[in-house]
N, C-alpha and C positions, 0 to 999 in steps of 0.2 A: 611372560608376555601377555601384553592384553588382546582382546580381540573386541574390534571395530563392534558397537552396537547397531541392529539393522534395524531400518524405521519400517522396513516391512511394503507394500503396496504404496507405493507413490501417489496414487489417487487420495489415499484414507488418509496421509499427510496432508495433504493440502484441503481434504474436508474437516480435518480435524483443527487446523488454522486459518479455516472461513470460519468455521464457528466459533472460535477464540473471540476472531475481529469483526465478528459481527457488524453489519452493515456493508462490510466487501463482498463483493461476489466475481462468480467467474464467467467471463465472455470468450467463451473459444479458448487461448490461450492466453487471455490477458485478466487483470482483474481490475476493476472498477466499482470506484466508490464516491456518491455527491456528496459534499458535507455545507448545510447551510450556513450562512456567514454574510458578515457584510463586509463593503470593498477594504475597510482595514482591517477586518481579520483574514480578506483573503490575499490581503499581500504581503501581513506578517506568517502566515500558513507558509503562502508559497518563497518566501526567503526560507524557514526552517525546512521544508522540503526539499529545496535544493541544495542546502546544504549537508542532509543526510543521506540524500542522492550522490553527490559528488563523491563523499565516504564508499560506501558502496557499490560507485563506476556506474550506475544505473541513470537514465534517462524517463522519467515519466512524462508525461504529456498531463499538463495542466490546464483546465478552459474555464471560464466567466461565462456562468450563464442562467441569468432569469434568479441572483440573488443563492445561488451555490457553483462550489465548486467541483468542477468537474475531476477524477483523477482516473488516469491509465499506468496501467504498470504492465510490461510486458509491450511485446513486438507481437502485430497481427498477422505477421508469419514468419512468426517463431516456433518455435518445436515444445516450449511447454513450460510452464510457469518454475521460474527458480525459485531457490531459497533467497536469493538476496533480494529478490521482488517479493516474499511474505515478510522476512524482514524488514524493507521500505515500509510495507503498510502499517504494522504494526508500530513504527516509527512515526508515519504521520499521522495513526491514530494519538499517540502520547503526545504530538505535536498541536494536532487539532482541541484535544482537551485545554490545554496552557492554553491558550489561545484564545478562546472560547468563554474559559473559566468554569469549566465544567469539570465536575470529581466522577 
């Protein structure tokens, strides 16, 4: 029989997956990321986003503003950032690259 591996301190998981995706950070219990873009990359962005949201059951909040876009992930009063919310990011970080055309 195997036994479950432990990720150890929940905090050090999610410092440890801000630092992977670099350019996300964390607001209370959400996290937020602007990624600059113009208005077709941020509506080809924001179709790939919602479609790996949908996968997922997640809701982010997406905004236009001033030539980036805005991204929320997490409830601002929620109890604490999920895995399926570092999952999203890291999804529309791989999504923002295509996008963009950036390696």
């Amino acid at each position: 029989m195997r036994s479950r591996k432990s990720r150890g301190v929940r905090s050090d998981y999610l410092s440890d997956a801000l630092a992977v995706l670099g350019g996300w950070t964390q607001d209370g219990v959400q996290l937020k990321r602007e990624l600059p873009c113009d208005d077709s990359q941020h509506a080809d962005l924001t179709e790939r986003i919602k479609v790996a949201a949908d996968t997922l059951r997640l809701r982010p909040r997406i905004n236009r503003t001033a030539g980036h876009t805005q991204i929320l992930l997490g409830q601002p009063d929620g109890d604490a950032i999920t895995d399926g919310e570092v999952t999203l990011a890291a999804r529309i970080e791989d999504a923002y690259r295509t996008v963009v055309g950036r390696q």
